[in-house]
C-alpha positions as CSV (number, residue, x, y, z in Angstrom):
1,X,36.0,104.5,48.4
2,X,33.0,106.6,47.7
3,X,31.4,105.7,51.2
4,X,34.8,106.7,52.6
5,X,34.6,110.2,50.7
6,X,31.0,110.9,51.7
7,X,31.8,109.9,55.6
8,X,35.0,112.3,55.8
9,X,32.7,115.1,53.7
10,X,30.3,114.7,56.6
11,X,32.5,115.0,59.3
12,X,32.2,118.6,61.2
13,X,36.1,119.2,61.7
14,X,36.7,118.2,58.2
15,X,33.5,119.8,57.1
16,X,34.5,123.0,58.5
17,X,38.4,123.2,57.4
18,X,37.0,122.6,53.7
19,X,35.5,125.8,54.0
20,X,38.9,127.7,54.3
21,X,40.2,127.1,50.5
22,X,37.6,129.6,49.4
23,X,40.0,132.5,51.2
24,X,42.7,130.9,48.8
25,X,40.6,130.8,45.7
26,X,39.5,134.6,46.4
27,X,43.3,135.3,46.6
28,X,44.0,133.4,43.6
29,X,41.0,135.2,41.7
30,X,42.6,138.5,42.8
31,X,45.7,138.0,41.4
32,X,43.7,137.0,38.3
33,X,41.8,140.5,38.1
34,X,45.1,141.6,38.1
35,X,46.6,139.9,35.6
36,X,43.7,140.9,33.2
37,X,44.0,144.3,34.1
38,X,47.3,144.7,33.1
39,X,46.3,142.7,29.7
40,X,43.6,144.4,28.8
41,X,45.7,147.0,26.9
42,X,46.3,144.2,24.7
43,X,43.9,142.0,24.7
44,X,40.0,142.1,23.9
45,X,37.9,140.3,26.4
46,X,37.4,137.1,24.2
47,X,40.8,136.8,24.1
48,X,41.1,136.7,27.8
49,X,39.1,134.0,28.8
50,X,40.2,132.0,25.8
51,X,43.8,132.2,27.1
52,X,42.3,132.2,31.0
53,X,40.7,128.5,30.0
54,X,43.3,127.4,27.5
55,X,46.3,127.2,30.0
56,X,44.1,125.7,32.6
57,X,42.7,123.1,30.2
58,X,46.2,122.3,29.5
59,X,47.4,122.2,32.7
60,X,44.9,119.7,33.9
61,X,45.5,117.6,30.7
62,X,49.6,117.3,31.4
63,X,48.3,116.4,34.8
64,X,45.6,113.5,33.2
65,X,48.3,112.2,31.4
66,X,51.2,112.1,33.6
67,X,49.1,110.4,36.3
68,X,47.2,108.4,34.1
69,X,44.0,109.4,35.7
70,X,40.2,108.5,34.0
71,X,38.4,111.4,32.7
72,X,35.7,109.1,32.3
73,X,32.7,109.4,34.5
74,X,29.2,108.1,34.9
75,X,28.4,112.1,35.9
76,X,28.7,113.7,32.3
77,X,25.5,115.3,32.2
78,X,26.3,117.1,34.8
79,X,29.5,118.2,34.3
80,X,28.4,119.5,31.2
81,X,25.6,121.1,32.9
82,X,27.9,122.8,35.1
83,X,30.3,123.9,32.5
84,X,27.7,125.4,30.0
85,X,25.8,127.5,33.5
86,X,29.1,128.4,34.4
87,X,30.3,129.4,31.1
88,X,26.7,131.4,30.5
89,X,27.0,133.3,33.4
90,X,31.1,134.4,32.6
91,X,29.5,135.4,29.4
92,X,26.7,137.7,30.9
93,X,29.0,139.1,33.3
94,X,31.3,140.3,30.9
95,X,28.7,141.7,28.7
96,X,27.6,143.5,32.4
97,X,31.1,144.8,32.7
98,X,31.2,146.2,28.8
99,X,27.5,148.2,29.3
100,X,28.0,149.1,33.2
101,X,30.5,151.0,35.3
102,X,32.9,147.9,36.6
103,X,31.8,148.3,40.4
104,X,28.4,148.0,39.7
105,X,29.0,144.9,36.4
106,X,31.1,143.5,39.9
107,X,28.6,143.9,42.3
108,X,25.6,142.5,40.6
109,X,27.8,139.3,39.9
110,X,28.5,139.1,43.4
111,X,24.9,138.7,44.3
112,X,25.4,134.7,43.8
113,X,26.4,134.0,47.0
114,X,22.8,135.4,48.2
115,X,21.2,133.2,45.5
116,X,22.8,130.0,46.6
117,X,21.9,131.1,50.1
118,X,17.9,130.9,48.8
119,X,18.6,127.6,46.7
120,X,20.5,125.5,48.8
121,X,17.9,124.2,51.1
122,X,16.0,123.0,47.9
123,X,18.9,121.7,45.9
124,X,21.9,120.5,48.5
125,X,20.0,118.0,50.4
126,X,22.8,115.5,50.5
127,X,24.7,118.4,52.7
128,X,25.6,117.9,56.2
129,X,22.3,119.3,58.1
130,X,22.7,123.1,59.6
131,X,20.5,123.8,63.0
132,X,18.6,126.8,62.7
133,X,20.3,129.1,64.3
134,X,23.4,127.8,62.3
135,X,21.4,128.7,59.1
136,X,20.0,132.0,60.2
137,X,23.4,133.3,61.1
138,X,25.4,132.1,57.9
139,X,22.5,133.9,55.6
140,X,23.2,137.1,57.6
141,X,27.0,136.8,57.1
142,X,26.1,136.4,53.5
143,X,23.9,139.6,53.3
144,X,26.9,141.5,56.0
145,X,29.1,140.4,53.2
146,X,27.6,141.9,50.2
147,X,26.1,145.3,52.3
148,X,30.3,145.2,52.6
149,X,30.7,144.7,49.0
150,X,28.2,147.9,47.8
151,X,30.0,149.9,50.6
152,X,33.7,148.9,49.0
153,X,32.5,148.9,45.5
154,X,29.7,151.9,45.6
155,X,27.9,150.5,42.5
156,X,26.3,153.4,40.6
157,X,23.2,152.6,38.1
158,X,21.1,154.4,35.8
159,X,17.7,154.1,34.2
160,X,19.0,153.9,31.0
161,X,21.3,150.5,31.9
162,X,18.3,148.6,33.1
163,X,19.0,146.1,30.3
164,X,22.9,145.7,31.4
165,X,21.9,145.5,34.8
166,X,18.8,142.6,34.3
167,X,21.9,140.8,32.8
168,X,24.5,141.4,35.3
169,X,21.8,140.2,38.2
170,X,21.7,136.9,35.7
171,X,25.6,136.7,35.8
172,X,24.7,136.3,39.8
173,X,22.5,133.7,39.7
174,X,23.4,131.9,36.5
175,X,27.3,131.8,38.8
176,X,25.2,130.6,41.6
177,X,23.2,127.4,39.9
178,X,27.3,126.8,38.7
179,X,28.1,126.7,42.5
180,X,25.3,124.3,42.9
181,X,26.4,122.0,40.4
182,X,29.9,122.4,41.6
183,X,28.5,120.9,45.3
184,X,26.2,118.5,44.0
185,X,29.3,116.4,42.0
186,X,31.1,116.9,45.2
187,X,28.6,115.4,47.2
188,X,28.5,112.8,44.4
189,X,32.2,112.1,44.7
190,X,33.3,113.6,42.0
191,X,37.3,114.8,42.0
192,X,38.1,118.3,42.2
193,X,40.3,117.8,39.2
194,X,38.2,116.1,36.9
195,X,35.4,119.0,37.2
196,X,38.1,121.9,36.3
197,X,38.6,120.3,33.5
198,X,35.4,119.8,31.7
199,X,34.7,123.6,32.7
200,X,37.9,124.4,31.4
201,X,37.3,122.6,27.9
202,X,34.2,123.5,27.3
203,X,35.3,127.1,28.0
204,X,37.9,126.9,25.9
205,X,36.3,125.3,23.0
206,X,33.5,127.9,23.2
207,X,35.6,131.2,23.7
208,X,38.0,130.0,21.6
209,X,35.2,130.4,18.8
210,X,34.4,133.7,20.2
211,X,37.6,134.5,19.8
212,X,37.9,134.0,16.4
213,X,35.3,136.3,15.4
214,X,36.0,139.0,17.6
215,X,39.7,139.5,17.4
216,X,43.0,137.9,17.6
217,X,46.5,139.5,18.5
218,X,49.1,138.4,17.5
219,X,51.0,136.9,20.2
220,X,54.7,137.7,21.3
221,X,57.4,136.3,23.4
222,X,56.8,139.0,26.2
223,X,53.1,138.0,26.6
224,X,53.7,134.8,27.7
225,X,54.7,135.2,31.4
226,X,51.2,137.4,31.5
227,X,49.1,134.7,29.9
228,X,50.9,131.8,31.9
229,X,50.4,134.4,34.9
230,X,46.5,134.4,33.8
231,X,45.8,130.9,33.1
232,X,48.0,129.5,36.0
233,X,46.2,131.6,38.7
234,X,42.6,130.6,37.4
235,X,43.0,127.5,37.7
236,X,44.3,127.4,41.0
237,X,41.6,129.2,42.0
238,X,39.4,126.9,39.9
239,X,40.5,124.2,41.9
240,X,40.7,125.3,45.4
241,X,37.1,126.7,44.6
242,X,35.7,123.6,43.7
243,X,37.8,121.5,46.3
244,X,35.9,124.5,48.9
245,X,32.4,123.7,48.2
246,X,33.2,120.1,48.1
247,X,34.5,120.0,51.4
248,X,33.2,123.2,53.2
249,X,29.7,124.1,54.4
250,X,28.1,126.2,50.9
251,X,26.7,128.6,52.9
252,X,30.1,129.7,55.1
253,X,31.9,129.4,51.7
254,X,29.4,131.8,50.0
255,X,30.3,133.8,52.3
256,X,34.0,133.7,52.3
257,X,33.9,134.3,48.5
258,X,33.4,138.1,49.3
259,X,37.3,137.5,50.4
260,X,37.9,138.4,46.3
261,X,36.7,141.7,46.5
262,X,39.4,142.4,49.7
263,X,42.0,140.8,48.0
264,X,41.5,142.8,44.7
265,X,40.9,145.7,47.0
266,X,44.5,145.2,48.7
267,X,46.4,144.8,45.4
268,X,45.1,147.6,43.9
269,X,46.4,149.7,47.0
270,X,49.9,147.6,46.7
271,X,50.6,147.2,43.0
272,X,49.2,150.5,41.6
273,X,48.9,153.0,44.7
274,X,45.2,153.0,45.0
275,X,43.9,154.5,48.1
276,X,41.4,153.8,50.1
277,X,38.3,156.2,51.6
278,X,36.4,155.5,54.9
279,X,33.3,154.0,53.8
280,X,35.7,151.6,51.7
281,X,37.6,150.6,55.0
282,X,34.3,149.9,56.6
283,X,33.2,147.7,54.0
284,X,36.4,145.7,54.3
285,X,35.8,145.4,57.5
286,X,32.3,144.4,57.5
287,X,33.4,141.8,54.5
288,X,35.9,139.9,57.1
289,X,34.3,140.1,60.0
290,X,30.8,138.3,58.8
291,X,33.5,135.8,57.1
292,X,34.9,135.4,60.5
293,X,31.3,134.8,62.3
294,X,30.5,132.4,59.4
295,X,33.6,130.1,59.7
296,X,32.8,130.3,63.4
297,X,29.3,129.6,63.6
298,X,29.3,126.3,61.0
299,X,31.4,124.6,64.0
């Protein structure tokens, strides 16, 4: 079975579809923003991603159980490996987001896609091989894609938030090594499943704590189509991320993961009648149209 899964992962047609559920997890993440906008009036930030992880964790346990599926797995080191980097680099990105204007926490975060475009030569050998010219162009869609990004966002910094913006750059590449892991148990054969669900435990073991000495609301009947709203979108998004970088080429993915910011952008616009100036268009544009050359050239 695990020859089989390697040979289709290798496979260009497959290789290059797999790529294409990153546009779904960066709708999925959008709707997420969302939702924790419109909780944070309620809820601290610990209390988010405890909720965020708890529902997924639970989800993908009902899921365990009904289908009787193993959780065990010769991998374990590295699951938890990829849970604790992914769960350090949520933490410095929020702590980004509470010292920095939210553009600019956002940006800096979004700077892993460039990160895994330096490490994956080095640390995703077992990926199917790119031709030069394939490689050159995917690592300028992913620099197109984040000049898009800092025209959308227009991230604004000062010299006194040079701490808050060392640690938002480590939210980028701390979120990049979790890519990395995130493509090396794929390669490894790994489910998507079983991945989201260490990440989701170990998140929600350690924000839970968090939680508990920050601050806990009490919770009432109306919150619970917001939380379920929260937790059920994450981990969607979870999954169809980690079933991207699986299947799909890491660098055209990378790439595609600017798709978030448009998505977020769009909503906004939709749901609470944000508008949009010219430099903001342009960096939409520039955002799909170096995710269109990168899903064309890793045919």
């Amino acid at each position: 079975m695990r020859k089989y899964r390697h040979a289709v992962l290798r496979h260009p047609k497959h290789w290059q579809l797999g790529s294409y559920w990153m546009l779904l997890a960066g709708l999925g993440f959008a709707i997420m923003g969302a939702f924790v906008k419109a909780g944070a009036a309620r809820f601290t930030t610990s209390e988010l991603v405890f909720y965020r992880s708890a529902f997924g964790f639970l989800m993908i346990a009902a899921l365990v159980c009904w289908q009787g599926k193993p959780l065990k797995t010769p991998l374990f080191a590295m699951q938890m490996r990829r849970a604790g980097v992914g769960f350090t680099a949520l933490l410095l990105f929020f702590y980004a987001i509470a010292h920095l204007p939210l553009a600019t926490a956002i940006t800096l975060n979004y700077t892993s896609p460039m990160f895994l475009a330096l490490l994956s030569p080095w640390l995703l050998r077992g990926e199917h091989p790119l031709s030069r010219q394939q490689r050159q162009t995917l690592n300028l869609c992913v620099v197109g894609g984040f000049v898009g990004v800092c025209l959308l966002l227009q991230p604004a910094f000062h010299s006194n938030q040079l701490l808050a913006g060392g640690i938002g750059l480590l939210s980028g590449i701390g979120a990049a090594f979790a890519y990395v892991h995130v493509k090396q148990l794929g390669i490894a054969g790994e489910p998507d499943w079983r991945t989201v669900f260490y990440f989701t435990l170990v998140c929600t073991i350690a924000s839970g704590g968090w939680m508990l000495i920050d601050h806990v609301t009490t919770l009432q009947w109306q919150d619970l189509p917001l939380l379920c709203g929260l937790g059920v979108s994450a981990t969607l998004s979870q999954l169809a991320l980690t079933r991207a970088y699986r299947t799909g080429n890491t660098l055209t993915v990378a790439s595609l993961a600017y798709s978030t910011v448009v998505f977020a952008t769009l909503i906004g616009v939709l749901v609470w009648g944000e508008t949009l100036s010219t430099h903001e268009i342009i960096g939409m544009l520039l955002i799909v149209a170096f995710g269109i050359l990168s899903s064309r050239s890793s045919r």
